[in-house]
C-alpha positions as YAML, in Angstrom:
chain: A
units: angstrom
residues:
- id: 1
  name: UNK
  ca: [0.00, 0.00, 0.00]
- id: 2
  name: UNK
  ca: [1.59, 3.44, -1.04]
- id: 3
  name: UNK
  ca: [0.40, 6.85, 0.83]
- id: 4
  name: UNK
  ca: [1.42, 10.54, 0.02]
- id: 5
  name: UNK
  ca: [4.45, 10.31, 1.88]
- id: 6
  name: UNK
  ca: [5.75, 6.95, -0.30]
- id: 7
  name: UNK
  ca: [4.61, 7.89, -3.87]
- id: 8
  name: UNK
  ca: [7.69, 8.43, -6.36]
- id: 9
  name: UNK
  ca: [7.47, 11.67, -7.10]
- id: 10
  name: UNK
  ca: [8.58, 13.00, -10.22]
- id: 11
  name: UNK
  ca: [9.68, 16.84, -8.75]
- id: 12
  name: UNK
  ca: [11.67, 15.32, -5.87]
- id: 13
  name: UNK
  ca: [14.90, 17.31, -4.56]
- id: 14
  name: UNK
  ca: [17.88, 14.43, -5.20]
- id: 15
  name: UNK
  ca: [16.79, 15.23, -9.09]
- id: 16
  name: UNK
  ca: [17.84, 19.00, -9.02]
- id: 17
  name: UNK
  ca: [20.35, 19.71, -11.39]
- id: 18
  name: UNK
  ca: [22.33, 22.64, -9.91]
- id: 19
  name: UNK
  ca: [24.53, 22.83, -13.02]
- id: 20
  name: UNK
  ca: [21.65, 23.76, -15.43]
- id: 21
  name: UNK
  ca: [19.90, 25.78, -12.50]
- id: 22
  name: UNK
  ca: [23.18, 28.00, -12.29]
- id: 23
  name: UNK
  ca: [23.40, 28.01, -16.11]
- id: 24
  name: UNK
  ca: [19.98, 29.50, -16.28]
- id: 25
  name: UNK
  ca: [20.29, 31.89, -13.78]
- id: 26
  name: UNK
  ca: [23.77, 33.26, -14.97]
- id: 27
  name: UNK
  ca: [21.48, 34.09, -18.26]
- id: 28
  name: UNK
  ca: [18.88, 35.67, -16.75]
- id: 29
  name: UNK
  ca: [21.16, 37.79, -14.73]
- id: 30
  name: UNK
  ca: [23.18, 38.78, -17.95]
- id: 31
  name: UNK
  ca: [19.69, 39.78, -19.65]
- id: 32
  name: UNK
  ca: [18.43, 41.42, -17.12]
- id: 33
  name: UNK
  ca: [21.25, 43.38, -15.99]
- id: 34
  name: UNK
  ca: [21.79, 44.25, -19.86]
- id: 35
  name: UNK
  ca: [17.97, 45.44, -19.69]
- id: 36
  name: UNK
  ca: [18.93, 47.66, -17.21]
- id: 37
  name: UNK
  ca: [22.03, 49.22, -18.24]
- id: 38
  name: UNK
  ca: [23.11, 49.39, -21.73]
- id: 39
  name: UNK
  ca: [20.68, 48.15, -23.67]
- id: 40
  name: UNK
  ca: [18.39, 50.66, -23.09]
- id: 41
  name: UNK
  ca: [18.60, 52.25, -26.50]
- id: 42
  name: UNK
  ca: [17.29, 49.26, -28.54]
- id: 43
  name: UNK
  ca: [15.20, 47.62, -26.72]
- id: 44
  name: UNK
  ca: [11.55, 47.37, -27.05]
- id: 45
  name: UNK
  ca: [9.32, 49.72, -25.19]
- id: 46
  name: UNK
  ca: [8.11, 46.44, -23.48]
- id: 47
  name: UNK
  ca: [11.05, 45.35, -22.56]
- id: 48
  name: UNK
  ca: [11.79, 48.17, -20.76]
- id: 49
  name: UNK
  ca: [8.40, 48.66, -19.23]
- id: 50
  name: UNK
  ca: [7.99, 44.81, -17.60]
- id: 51
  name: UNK
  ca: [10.92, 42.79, -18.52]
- id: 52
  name: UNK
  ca: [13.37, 43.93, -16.13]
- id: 53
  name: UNK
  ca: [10.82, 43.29, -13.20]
- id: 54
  name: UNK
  ca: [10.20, 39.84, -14.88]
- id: 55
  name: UNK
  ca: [13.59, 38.75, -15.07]
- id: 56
  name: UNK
  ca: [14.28, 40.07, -11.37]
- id: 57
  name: UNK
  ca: [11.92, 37.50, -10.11]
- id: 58
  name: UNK
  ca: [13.37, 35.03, -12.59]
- id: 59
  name: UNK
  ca: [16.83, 35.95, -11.21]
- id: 60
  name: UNK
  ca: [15.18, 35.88, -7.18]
- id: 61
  name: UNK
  ca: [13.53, 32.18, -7.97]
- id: 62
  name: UNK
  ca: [16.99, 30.86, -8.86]
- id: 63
  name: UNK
  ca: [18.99, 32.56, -6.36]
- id: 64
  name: UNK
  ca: [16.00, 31.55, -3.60]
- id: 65
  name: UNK
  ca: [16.08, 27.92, -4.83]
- id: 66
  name: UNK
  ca: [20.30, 27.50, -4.81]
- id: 67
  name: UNK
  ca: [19.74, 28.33, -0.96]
- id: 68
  name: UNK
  ca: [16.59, 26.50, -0.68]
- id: 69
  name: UNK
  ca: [16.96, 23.52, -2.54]
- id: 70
  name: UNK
  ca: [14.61, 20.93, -0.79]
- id: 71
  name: UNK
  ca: [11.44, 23.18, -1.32]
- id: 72
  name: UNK
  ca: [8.88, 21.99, -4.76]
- id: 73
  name: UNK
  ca: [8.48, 23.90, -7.23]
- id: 74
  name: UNK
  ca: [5.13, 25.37, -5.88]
- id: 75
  name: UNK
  ca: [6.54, 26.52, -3.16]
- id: 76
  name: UNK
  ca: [9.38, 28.08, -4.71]
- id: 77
  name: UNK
  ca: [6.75, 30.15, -6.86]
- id: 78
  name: UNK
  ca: [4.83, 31.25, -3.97]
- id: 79
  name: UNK
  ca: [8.12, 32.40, -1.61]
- id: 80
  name: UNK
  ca: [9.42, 34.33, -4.68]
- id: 81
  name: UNK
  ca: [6.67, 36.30, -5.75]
- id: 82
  name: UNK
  ca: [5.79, 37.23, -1.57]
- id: 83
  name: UNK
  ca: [9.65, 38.66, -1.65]
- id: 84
  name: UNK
  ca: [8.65, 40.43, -4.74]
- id: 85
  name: UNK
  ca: [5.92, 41.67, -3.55]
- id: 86
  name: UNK
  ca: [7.40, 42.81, -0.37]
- id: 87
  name: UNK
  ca: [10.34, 44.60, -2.04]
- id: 88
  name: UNK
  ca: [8.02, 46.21, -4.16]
- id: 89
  name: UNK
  ca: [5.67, 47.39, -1.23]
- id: 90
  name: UNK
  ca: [9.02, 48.59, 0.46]
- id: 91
  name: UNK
  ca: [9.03, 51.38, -2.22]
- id: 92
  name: UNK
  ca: [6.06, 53.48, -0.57]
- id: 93
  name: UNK
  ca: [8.34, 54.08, 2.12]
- id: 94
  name: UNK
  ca: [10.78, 56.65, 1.09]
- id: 95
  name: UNK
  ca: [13.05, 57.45, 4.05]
- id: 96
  name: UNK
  ca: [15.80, 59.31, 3.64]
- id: 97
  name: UNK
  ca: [18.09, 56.70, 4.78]
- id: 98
  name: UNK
  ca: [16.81, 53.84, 2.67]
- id: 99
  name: UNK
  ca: [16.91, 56.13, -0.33]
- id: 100
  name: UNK
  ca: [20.28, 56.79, -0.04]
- id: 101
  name: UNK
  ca: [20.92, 52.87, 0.21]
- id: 102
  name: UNK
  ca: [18.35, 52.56, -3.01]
- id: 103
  name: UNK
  ca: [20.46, 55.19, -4.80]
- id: 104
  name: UNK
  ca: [23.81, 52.63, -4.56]
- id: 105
  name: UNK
  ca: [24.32, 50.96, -7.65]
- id: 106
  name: UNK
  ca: [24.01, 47.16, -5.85]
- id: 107
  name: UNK
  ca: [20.93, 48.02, -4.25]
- id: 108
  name: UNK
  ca: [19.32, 50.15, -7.10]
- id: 109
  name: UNK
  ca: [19.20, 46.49, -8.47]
- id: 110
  name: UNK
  ca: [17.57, 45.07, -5.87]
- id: 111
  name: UNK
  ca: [15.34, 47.54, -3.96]
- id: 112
  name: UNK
  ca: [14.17, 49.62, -7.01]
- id: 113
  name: UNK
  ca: [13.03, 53.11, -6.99]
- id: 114
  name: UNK
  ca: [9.22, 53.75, -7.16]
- id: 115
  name: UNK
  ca: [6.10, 51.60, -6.64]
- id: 116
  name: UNK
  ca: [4.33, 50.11, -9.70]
- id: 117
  name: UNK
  ca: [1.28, 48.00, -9.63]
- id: 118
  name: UNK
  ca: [2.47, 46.39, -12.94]
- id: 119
  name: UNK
  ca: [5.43, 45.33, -11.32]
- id: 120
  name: UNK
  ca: [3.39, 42.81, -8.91]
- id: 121
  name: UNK
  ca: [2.32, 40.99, -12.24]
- id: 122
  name: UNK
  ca: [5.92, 41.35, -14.11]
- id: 123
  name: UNK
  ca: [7.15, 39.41, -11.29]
- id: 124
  name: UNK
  ca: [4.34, 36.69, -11.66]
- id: 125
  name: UNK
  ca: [5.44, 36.23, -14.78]
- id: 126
  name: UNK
  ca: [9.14, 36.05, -14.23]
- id: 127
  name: UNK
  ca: [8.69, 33.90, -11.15]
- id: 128
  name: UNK
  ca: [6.22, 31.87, -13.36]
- id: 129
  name: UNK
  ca: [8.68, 31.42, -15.95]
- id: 130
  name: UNK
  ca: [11.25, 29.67, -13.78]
- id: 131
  name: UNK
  ca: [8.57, 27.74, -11.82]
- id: 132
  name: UNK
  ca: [7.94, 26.27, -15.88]
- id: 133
  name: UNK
  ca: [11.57, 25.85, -16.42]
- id: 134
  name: UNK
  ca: [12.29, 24.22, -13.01]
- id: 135
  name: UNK
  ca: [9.49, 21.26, -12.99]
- id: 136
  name: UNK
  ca: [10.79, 20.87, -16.84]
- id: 137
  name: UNK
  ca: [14.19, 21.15, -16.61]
- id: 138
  name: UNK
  ca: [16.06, 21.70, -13.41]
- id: 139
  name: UNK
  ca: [14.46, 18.76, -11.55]
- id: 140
  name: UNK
  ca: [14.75, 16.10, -14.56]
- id: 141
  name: UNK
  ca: [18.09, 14.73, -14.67]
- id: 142
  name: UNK
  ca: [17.99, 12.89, -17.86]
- id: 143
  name: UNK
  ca: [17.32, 16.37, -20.07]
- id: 144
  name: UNK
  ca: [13.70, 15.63, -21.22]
- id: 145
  name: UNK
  ca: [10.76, 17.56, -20.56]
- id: 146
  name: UNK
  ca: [8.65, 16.42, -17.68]
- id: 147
  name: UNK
  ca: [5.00, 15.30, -18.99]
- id: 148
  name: UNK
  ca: [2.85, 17.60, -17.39]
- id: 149
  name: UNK
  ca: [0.04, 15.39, -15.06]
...
C-alpha cells in the first residue's frame, strides 16, 4: 500500500540539477542586468516597461532555490513572488536613509526606486517562468521535458 508520503514523485529534490539551475540563472542575470544598463537604446518599449521586473523575479527564484533547494516547485513560486511583492511594497516608504541605500548601484538592483502596480504581475510572470523551467528542466536529470500530469 503506497500513501502521500511513499509515492515516487517526479519533482523530488535528489533530481535538481544545480549545473543547469546556475546556467539558467547566470542568463537571466546577464539579460536582465543588460535590460537595465546598456541596452536601453534598442530595446523594445516592453522590454523596458515589464521585462526587467520579470527577469528580477526570474533571477530571485533561482537565487531563492540555490539556498533552498529541498522546497517543490510550488513553493518556490509562492516564496518568490511574496519577496517580490514585499520589495516592491518597500518602495512606498521613502526614508531618507533607505533612499540613499536605493540610490547605490548594488541596491538600485535590488530595492528599485518607485512603486508600480504592474510590477506585482511582471514578477508573476518572471517567477512563473522559472517555476515552468524548473518542474521541466532543473528537476529532470535525464534532459527531457517532464509530462505535465
Amino acid at each position: 500500500m503506497t500513501n502521500a508520503t511513499s509515492d515516487p514523485d517526479p519533482l523530488k529534490t535528489s533530481d535538481l540539477n544545480i549545473s543547469r539551475l546556475i546556467l539558467v540563472w547566470l542568463i537571466v542575470l546577464g539579460i536582465g542586468l543588460a535590460s537595465r544598463t546598456f541596452a536601453r537604446p534598442w530595446s523594445p518599449d516592453w522590454m523596458l516597461l515589464y521585462g526587467g521586473d520579470a527577469l528580477w523575479a526570474a533571477a530571485l527564484y533561482g537565487f531563492v532555490l540555490l539556498w533552498r533547494r529541498s522546497m517543490g516547485p510550488n513553493q518556490m513560486f509562492l516564496i518568490t513572488y511574496v519577496l517580490s511583492c514585499l520589495v516592491e511594497f518597500s518602495q512606498l516608504y521613502q526614508a531618507p536613509w533607505i533612499n540613499q541605500i536605493r540610490h547605490t548601484v548594488p541596491f538600485n538592483f535590488i530595492l528599485g526606486q518607485g512603486f508600480l502596480w504592474s510590477d506585482l504581475v511582471s514578477y508573476a510572470i518572471g517567477a512563473g517562468g522559472m517555476w515552468w523551467v524548473d518542474r521541466r528542466w532543473f528537476r529532470n536529470s535525464k534532459g527531457e521535458l517532464l509530462n505535465s500530469k
